[in-house]
C-alpha positions in Angstrom: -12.4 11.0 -13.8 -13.4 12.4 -10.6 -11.1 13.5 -7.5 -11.2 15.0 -4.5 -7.8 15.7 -3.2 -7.0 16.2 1.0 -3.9 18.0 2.2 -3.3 20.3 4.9 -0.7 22.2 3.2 -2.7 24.9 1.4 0.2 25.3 -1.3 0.5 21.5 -2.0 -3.4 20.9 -2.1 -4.2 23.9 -4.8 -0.8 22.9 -6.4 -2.0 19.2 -7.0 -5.7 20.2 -7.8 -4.3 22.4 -10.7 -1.8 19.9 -11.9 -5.0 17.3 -11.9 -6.7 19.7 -14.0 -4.0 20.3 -16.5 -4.1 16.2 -16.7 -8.2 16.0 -17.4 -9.3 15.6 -14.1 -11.9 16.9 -12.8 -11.1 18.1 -9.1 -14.5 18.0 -7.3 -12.9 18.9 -3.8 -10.7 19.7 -2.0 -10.2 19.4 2.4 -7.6 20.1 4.9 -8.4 17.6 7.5 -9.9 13.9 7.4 -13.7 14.5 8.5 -13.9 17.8 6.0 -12.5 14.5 3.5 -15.1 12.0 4.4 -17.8 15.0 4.1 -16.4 15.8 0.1 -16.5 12.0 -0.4 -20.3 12.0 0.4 -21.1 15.0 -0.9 -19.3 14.5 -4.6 -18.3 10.3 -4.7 -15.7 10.9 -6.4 -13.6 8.1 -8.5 -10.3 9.0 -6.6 -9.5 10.4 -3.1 -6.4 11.5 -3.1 -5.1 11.7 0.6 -2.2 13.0 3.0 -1.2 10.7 5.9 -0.4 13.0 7.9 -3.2 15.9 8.5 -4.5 17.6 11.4 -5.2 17.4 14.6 -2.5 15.5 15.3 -0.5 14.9 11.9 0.1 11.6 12.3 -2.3 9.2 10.6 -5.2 11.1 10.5 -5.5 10.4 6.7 -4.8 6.7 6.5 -8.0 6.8 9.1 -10.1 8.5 6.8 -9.1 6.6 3.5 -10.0 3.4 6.1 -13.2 4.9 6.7 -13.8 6.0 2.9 -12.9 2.4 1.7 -15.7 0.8 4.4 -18.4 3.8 3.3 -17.5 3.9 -0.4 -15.6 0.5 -1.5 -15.8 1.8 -5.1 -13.7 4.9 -4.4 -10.0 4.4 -5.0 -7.5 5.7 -3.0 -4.0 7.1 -3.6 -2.3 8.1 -0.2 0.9 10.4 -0.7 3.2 10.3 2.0 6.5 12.5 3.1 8.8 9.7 3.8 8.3 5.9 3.7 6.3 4.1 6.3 6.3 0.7 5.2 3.7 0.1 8.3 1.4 2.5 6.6 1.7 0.5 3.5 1.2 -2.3 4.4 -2.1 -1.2 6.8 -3.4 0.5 3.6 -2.9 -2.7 1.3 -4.8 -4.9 4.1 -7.9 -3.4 4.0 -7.8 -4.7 -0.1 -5.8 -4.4 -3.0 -8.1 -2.8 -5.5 -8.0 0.9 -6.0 -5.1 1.5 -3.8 -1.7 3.3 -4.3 1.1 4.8 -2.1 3.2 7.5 -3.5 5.7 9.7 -2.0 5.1 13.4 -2.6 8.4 13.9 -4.3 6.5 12.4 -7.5 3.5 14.9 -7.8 5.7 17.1 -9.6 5.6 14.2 -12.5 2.2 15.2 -14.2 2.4 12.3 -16.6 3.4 10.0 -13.6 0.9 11.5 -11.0 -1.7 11.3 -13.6 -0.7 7.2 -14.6 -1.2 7.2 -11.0 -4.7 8.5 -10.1 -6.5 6.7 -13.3 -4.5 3.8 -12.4 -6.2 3.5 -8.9 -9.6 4.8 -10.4 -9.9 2.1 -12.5 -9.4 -0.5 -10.0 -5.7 -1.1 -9.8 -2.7 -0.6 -7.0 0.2 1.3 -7.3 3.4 1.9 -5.1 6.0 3.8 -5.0 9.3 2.2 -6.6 10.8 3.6 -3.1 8.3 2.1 -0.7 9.0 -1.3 -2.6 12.1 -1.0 -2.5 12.0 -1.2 1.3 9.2 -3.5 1.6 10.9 -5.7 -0.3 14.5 -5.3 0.6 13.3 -5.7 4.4 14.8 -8.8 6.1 13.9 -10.9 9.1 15.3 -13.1 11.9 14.5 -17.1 11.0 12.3 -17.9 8.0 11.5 -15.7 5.0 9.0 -16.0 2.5 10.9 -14.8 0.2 14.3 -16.5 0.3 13.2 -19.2 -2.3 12.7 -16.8 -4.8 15.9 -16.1 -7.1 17.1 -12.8 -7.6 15.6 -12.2 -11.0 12.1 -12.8 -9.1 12.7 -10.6 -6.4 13.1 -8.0 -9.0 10.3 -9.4 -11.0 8.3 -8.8 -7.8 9.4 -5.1 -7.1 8.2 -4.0 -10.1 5.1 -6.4 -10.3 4.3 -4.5 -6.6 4.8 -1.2 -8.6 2.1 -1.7 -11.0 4.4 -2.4 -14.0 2.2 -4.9 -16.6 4.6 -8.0 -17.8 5.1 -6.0 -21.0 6.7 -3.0 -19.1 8.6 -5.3 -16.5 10.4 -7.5 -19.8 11.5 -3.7 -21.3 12.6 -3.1 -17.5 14.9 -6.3 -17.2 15.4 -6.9 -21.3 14.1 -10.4 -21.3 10.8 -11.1 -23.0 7.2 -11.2 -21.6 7.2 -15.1 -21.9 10.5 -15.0 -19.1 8.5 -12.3 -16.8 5.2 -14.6 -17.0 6.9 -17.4 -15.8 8.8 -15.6 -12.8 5.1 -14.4 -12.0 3.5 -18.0 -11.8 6.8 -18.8 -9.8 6.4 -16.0 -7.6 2.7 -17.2 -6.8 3.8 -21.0 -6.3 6.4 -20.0 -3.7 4.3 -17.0 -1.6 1.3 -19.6 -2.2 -1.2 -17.6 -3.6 -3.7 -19.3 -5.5 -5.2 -18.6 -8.8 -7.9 -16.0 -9.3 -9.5 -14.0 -11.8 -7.9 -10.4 -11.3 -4.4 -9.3 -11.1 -4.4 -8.3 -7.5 -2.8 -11.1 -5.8 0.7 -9.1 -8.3 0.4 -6.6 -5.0 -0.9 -9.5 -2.9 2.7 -11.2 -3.3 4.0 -8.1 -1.6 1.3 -8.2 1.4 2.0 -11.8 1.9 5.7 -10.9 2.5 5.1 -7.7 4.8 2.4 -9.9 6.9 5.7 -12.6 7.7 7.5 -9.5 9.5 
């Protein structure tokens, strides 16, 4: 699998590329700032970008731009945007331009190989992962008057947190100890009550998520 990786920090940037490598990745480039990004992702189309928000001029959300831009240019490039610190805003901004081929992770887990690695061929392969942190506060957040989520029980809000992390049914009933039958009906709960209607990929798992944040 193919990745270009984008991070101002020289240190982090080769540090990544070479734990990549170690992993079976094939690093095709790598870019300080978004446009020297956007120019790798033409040049090499990779199957992951792998992106810091925050790059220059400004570090702010310079790379959430470019991973915007990327998914318009190159829809069939995932994306996996590692952040500092939690910004659910950024999450939720990244998840609303699709959920396939996206992830959020905070940098604190790169120094997981087998993690970081579940990670990247995760996103290249079409799917959407979060950090358990960045759920955790998505879905933990609370607001004034009605919330989609207060029909859900407790055991589906967990349900949901790790759904949103990109845990299968199998690895969410080892999670909570119940068995995969239990976790497949809190999913088609979880969909009844967020309405989300049937469809033929597993997207709308992270979807449920999105519908919540979009109530804020």
């Amino acid at each position: 699998m193919r990745v270009v990786v984008a991070d101002d920090a020289v240190i982090l940037r080769e540090g990544l590329a070479r734990l990549l490598r170690e992993a079976g990745f094939e690093v095709a480039g790598l870019a300080a700032d978004g446009s020297e990004l956007l120019d790798q992702v033409e040049r090499y189309r990779p199957d992951v970008a792998i992106v810091d928000i925050r790059m220059p001029p400004t570090h702010t959300d310079e790379g959430l731009r470019a991973a915007k831009v990327i998914r318009q240019r190159h829809p069939g490039v995932g994306i996996l945007v590692l952040s500092q610190h939690v910004h659910a805003r950024y999450a939720l901004e990244l998840l609303s331009v699709g959920t396939e081929g996206v992830g959020y992770l905070l940098k604190e887990r790169v120094s997981d190989l087998a993690g970081l690695a579940s990670s990247v061929r995760q996103v290249g392969e079409g799917g959407s992962v979060l950090d358990p942190e960045v759920v955790g506060q998505l879905v933990g957040r609370r607001r004034l008057g009605s919330d989609p989520l207060e029909q859900l029980t407790d055991r589906e809000r967990d349900v949901l947190a790790l759904m949103a992390e990109g845990r299968s049914n199998k690895a969410i009933a080892d999670r909570l100890f119940v068995t995969e039958h239990t976790v497949e009906k809190h999913v088609k709960n979880i969909f009844a009550t967020l309405r989300l209607p049937p469809s033929a990929d597993d997207h709308r798992r992270v979807l449920a998520v999105v519908t919540f944040l979009n109530a804020q």
